[in-house]
N, C-alpha and C positions, 0 to 999 in steps of 0.2 A: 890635353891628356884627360881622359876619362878617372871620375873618382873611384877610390876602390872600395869592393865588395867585402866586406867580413863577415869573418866567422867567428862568434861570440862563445869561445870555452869558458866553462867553468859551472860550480855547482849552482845549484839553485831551489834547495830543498830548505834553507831558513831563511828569517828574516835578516840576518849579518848577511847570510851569499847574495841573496836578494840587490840588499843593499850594496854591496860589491859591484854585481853586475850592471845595476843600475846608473851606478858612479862612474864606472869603462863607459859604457854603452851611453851617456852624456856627455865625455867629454872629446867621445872616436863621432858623434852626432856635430861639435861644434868644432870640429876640423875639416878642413876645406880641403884634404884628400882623400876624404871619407863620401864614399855615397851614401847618408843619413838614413836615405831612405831604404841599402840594402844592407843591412844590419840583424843576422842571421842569427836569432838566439832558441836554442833548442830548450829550453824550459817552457819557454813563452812559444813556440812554432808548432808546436808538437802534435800529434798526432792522435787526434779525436773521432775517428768515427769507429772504434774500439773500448771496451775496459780496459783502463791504465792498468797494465804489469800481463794482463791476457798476452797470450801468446801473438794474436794477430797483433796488436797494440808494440810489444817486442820487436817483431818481425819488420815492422812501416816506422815503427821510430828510429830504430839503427838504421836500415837503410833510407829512410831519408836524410838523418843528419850527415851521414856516408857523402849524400847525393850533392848537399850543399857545403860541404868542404869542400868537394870537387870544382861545384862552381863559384870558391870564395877564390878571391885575389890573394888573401891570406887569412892565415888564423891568428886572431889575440885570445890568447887562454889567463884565465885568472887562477893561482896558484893555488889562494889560500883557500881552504874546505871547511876542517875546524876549529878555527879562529878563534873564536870565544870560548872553546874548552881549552885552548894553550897546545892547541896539536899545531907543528907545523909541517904534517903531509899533505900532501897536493891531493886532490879527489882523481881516483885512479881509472875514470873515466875523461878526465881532462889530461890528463895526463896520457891516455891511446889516442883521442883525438889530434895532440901533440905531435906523436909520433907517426900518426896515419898522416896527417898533414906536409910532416917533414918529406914521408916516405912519395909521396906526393909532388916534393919540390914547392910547396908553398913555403913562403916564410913565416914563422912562428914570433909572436911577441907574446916574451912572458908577460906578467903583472902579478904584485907580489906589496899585498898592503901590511904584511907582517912587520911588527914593530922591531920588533929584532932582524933589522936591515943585513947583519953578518952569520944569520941563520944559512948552511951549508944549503947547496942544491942538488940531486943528484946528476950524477956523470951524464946520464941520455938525453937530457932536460938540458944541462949546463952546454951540450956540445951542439944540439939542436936548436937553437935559439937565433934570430937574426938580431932582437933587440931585447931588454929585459929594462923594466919601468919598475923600479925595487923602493917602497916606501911611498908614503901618502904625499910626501910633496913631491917624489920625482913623477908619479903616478899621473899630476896633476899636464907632465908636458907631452901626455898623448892626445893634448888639445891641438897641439902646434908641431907635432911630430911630421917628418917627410913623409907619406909614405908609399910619394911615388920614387922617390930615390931610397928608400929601404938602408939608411945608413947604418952601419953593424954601431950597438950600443950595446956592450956588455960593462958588467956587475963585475968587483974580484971578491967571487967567494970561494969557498972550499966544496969539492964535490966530494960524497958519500958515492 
């Protein structure tokens, strides 16, 4: 069986997202049904031969991150955004990648390092999800996760 490709959601505008992304994106690298090497992160991927926020740069960033959901096996989206100011809304760019994903038929894994593990999710998020990795040491078994058998792992929270 071929390992799978992803698609790396989530914010990446501070050094906590950063750090976030970086933390997934080590431990989906040291799983053995991870292609390591196709690890699809649109902060880091993105599109340079424009001024960042120019209109062409807009134009080739969305549609290529578009283009590479398409071609992930699946998406893992990282939840948390502003983490260190005690917000716990998801970045509402990860959060359409989510649903483009779903709408898509790929499977979606949340990831969710907020400390407050019984923090609500919303309904679209809560009901589209194939697996949800809630908290820094559950966080830790998308080392060793299936994910060619894509076993349903959900969370019991309360949905908003």
């Amino acid at each position: 069986m071929q390992p799978k490709y992803v698609y790396l959601a989530g914010p990446f505008f501070s050094e906590g997202q950063n750090y976030r992304v970086n933390t997934v994106k080590s431990l989906l690298e040291n799983n053995q049904t991870i292609n390591s090497e196709a690890i699809f992160l649109p902060g880091k991927d993105e599109y340079t031969a424009a001024e960042v926020g120019s209109f062409e740069w807009q134009i080739a960033t969305f549609n290529a991150d578009i283009r590479q959901i398409d071609q992930a096996d699946l998406v893992v989206a990282i939840l948390d955004y502003e983490l260190e100011e005690d917000k716990h809304v998801p970045d509402s760019g990860t959060i359409w990648e989510c649903g483009y994903a779903h709408g898509q038929h790929k499977p979606v894994i949340l990831v969710r390092f907020d400390k407050n593990e019984k923090q609500a999710i919303n309904l679209m998020l809560a009901g589209s999800y194939t697996a949800m990795f809630n908290g820094e040491t559950d966080i830790a078994n998308l080392a060793t996760y299936d994910f060619y058998n894509l076993q349903n792992k959900y969370v019991p929270l309360d949905v908003v």
